[in-house]
C-alpha positions, -999 to +999 in steps of 0.1 A: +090-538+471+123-516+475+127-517+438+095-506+433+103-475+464+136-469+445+122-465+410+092-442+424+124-417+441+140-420+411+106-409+390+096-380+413+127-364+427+154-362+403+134-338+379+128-318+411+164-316+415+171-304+379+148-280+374+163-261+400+193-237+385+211-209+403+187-184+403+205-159+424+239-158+401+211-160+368+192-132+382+220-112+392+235-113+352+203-100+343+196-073+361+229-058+355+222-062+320+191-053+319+199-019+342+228-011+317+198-008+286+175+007+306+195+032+322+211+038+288+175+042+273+166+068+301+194+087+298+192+092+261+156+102+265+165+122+292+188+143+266+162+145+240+138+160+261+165+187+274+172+191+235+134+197+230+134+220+260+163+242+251+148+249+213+117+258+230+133+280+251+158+298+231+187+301+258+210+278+246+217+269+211+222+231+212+225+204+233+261+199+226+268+232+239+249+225+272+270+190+277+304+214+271+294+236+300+289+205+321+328+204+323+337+183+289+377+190+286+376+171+257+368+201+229+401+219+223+394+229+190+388+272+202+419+282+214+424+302+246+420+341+247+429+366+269+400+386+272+408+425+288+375+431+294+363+411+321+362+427+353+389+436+373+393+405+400+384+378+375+413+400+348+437+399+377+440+384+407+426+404+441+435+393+473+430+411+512+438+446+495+462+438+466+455+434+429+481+417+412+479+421+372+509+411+359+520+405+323+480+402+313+489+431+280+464+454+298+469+486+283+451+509+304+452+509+340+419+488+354+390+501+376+405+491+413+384+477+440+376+506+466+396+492+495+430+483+473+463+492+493+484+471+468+488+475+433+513+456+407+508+457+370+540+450+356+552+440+326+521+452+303+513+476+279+497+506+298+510+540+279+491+565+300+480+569+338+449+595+340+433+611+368+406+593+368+424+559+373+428+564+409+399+593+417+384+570+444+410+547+455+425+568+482+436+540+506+468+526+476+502+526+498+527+510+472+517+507+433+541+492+404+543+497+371+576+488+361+583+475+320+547+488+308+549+516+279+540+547+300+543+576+281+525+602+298+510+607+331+482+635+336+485+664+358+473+653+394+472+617+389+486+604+422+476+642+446+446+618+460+474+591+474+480+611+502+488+571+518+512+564+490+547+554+499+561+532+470+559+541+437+578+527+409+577+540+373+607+519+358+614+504+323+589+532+311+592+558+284+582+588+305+602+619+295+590+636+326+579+634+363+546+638+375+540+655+407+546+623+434+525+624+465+539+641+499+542+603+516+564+590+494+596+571+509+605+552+479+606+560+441+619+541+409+617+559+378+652+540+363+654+533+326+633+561+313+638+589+292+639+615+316+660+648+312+667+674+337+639+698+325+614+672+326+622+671+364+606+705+382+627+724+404+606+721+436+601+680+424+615+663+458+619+688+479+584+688+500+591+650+499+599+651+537+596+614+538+613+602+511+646+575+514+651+558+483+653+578+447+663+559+416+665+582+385+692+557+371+695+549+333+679+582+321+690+613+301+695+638+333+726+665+327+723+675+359+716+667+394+679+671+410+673+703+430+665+704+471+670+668+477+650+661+511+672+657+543+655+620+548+671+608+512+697+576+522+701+562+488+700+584+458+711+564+425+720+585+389+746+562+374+744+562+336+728+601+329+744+625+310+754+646+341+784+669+337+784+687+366+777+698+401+779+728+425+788+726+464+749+732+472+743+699+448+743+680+480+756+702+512+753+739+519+782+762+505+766+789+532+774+761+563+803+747+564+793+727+596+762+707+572+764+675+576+740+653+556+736+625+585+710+603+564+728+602+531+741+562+526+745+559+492+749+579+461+756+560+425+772+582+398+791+563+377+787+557+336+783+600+340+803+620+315+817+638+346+851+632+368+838+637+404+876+648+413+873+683+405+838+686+424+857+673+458+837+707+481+804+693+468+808+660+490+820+680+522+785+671+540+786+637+528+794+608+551+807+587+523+818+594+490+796+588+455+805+562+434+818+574+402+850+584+384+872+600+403+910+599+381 
């Protein structure tokens, strides 16, 4: 009898136990498999229908082009351009009132946001400032455009600026001055080509404001007429200045003039030996740097 119990487990129960595989590890293979084709399968018609969708509607030209604007890095065969013509902020960079367009080989100054207060665009290739460049930007307080190609500057460019107090015109070509705004308390205009009739008479002398001049590195023979009383630092080294009077700086008329502001004044590399002009620097606090023996 218990061999006959025995042999009946043995019939039923082991082929139970065998046809019972690991369904969960099995399944699991599967699916991951079978996701990966069907997802790829999706995705591929996905495309084609955006392909069909995009000839239909004419706004793109291909498909390829779409998946490039999706961010694909990967196409470097058109190489980078610098393209002048895009507006302002997105040419240059604008940030809380200053516009900073540097060495971008912008040759004309670029239409300013209304509320700009800071302007640089160095190191480019403007070779003219117009009127119209800053018609409507009347709130600029410092603008730079030192090592461009400025050639000329139009009549009235900068009378709007009536907020302007730094303006530098360095590393230019300018064989003249333009008529600076009444707020000014610094100007650069070093390494031009500037001689003394390109500089008017009258130039700095309703300046009342201005501290810092820098007509260095230019072609002056002379010293600037009716330098303001506020001027401290007032740099001409390397002109072609040969002389100066006693009113070039004090008042031949007062001999009690004392120029109390004056800190600086830079005159060497001039074709002039300051020693035989010693009643010129009677106001002066210290003496200019130049050649004196």
């Amino acid at each position: 009898m218990k061999t006959l119990q025995t042999a009946f487990f043995l019939f039923v129960c082991v082929p139970l136990m065998k046809s019972a595989p690991p369904i969960q590890q099995e399944s699991l293979r599967f699916y991951d498999y079978d996701t990966d084709v069907t997802m790829g399968s999706l995705i591929q018609q996905d495309y084609e229908m955006q392909s069909k969708d995009i000839r239909k509607d004419g706004t793109n030209v291909s498909l390829d082009t779409s998946l490039r604007l999706q961010g694909d890095d990967s196409d470097h065969s058109v190489p980078p351009t610098k393209d002048t013509n895009l507006p302002t902020c997105l040419l240059c960079v604008c940030l809380s009132g200053s516009v900073y367009c540097e060495e971008i080989d912008i040759e004309a100054v670029p239409p300013l946001p209304k509320e700009t207060a800071y302007l640089y665009a160095r190191f480019n290739k403007i070779k003219r400032i117009a009127v119209a460049d800053f018609a409507d930007i009347t709130t600029l307080r410092r603008i730079d455009f030192s090592g461009n190609r400025i050639e000329e500057i139009e009549d009235g460019a900068f009378s709007k600026l009536l907020l302007l107090e730094e303006l530098s015109l360095a590393e230019n070509r300018l064989i003249k001055l333009p008529v600076l705004p009444p707020k000014l308390t610094t100007f650069n205009a070093n390494q031009n080509r500037i001689k003394s009739r390109g500089i008017k008479a009258n130039a700095f002398k309703k300046l009342t404001h201005l501290a810092y001049l820098y007509l260095g590195h230019n072609a002056l023979e002379t010293v600037p007429l009716n330098l303001p009383e506020s001027l401290r630092i007032l740099h001409l080294q390397y002109n072609n200045i040969t002389t100066i009077t006693d009113d070039t700086f004090c008042k031949s008329n007062n001999t009690r003039y004392i120029r109390t502001h004056m800190d600086e004044i830079r005159m060497e590399g001039n074709p002039i030996l300051l020693a035989k002009h010693v009643n010129a620097f009677s106001c002066l606090r210290t003496l200019p740097v130049g050649t004196y023996y």
